[in-house]
N, C-alpha and C positions, 0 to 999 in steps of 0.2 A: 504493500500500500504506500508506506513511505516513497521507493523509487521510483513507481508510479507517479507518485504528486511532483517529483524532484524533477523526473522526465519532462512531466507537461509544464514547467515552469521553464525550465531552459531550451528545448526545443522550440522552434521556430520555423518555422518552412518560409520560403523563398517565392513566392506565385508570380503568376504572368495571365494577363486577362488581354486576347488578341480576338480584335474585331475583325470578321473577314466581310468587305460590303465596297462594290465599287462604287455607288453614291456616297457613302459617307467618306471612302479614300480621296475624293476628288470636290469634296467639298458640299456635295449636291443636299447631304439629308444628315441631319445629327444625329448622331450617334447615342441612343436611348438603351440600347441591351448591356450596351457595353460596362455604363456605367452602372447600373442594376444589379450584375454579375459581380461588380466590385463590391457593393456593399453585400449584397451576401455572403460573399466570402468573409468580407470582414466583421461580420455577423453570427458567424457559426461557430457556437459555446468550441468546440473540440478544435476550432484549426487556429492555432496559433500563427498568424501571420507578422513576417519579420518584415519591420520598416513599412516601404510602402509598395502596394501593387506596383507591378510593373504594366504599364500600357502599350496596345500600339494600334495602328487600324492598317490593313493592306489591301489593295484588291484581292477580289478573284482571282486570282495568277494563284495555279501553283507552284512557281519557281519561288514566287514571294513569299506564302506558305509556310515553304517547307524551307526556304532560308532562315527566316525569323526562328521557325519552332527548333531550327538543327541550332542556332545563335542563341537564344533563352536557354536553350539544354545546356549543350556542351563551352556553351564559352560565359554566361551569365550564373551556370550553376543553379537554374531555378527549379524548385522540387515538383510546383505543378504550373500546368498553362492549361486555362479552359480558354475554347475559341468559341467566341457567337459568330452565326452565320456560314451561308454557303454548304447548309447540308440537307438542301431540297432537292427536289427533281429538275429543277433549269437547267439548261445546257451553261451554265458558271458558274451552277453551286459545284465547286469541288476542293472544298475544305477535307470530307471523308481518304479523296485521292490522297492528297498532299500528306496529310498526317499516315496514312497508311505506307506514305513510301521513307519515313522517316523514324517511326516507330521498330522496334525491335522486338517487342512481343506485344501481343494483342489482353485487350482486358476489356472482355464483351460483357462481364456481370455489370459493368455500368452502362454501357450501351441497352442491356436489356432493362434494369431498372427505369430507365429514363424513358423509354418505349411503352413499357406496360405502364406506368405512372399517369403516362402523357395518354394513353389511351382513356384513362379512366374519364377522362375530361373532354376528349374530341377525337372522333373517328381518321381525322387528318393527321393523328400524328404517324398513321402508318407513311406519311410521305416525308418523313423524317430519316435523314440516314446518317447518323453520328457515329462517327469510333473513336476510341479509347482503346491509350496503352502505354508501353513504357520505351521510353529512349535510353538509358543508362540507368539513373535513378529520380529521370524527372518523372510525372504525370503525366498524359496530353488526354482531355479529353474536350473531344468536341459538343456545342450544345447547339440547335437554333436562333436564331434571328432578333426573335424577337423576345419583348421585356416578361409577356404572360407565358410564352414558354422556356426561358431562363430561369424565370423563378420557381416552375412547377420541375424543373428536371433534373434543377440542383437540391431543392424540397427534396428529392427521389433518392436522390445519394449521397448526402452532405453527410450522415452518421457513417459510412463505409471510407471516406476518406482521407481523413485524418490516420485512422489504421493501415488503411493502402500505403500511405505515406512511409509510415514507420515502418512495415514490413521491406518494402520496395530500399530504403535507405538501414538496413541492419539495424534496425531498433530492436533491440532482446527485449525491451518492455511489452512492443506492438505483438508481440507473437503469445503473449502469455496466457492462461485460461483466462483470467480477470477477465481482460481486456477483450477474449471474444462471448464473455459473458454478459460483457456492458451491449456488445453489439447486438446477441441475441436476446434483447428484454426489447428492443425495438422494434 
C-alpha cells in the first residue's frame, strides 16, 4: 500500500494530445476536440500528468502523422499521445494508417472499448476506425473528431490507462494484484 501511494506521487507520464484536421491545420475551423481531450486528461483522478500537455495540429498527410507521433515517441520521450481526428471513412481520414505504420505492437482492448462505449450512444460509431498501440514505451491511441465523441471514448478507457502506462514503462507496482483489483471493481 505504502509503494503504491509513493508510486503514484512521483510518477508522472509525459502526454501528447495531436489534432489531425486539415481545416483547423490551415486555419479554416478551431480547433474544439482538441482542446476537450486536454482537459480530460488532465482530469482523470489516476493519470498523473507531468508539466504541461504537449500540443500540435497537422493535416491529413500521413507522412505528417506519423513524423510527429515517431518525434513525440522516440525523441520527446512522451509516455502517451491521443490523436483526435481523421478516423472516418473519407478518402483523408487516415490517422488509423499512419499510426499503424508506426506502432510496434497493436493494443485493440482500447480500440474495442471505445467502439462498444460509442455504440451504446449512436449506431454511427461503427464508422469509426481508431487504433491503439505501442511504439517503444509510448501510448498512441487514436480517438475521433469531434468534442461528444472525445469525451464518451476516453469516459471508455481513462481507468485502463494509467495501468497500461505502468505496465508498458516496467512499473513493478502496475503489475501487482492491488492494482488489477482496483481495475476490476470498475
Amino acid at each position: 500500500e505504502q509503494q503504491q501511494q509513493q508510486h503514484k506521487q512521483s510518477n508522472k507520464w509525459r502526454v501528447g494530445v495531436l489534432t489531425v484536421s486539415d481545416r483547423v491545420s490551415k486555419g479554416q475551423a478551431e480547433d474544439l476536440s482538441g482542446p476537450a481531450l486536454v482537459h480530460a486528461l488532465r482530469h482523470t483522478a489516476d493519470l498523473a500528468v507531468d508539466g504541461e500537455v504537449q500540443t500540435a495540429v497537422v493535416a491529413d498527410e500521413v507522412d505528417q502523422i506519423k513524423a510527429l507521433l515517431v518525434d513525440w515517441s522516440d525523441h520527446h520521450k512522451l509516455h502517451l499521445i491521443v490523436t483526435t481526428g481523421g478516423t472516418g471513412f473519407a478518402p483523408r481520414d487516415v490517422t488509423p494508417e499512419a499510426t499503424k505504420a508506426v506502432i510496434e505492437r497493436e493494443a485493440p482492448g482500447f480500440v474495442i472499448a471505445m467502439i462498444q462505449a460509442s455504440l451504446q450512444v449512436t449506431p454511427h460509431a461503427m464508422l469509426s476506425r481508431p487504433a491503439a498501440g505501442m511504439r517503444g514505451t509510448t501510448l498512441i491511441i487514436n480517438m475521433p473528431g469531434s468534442v461528444k465523441a472525445v469525451k464518451e471514448n476516453w469516459s471508455a478507457i481513462q481507468m485502463a490507462v494509467p495501468h497500461a502506462l505502468g505496465l508498458i514503462n516496467s512499473d513493478p507496482v502496475a503489475s501487482t494484484t492491488p492494482q488489477h483489483h482496483k481495475l476490476d471493481k470498475h
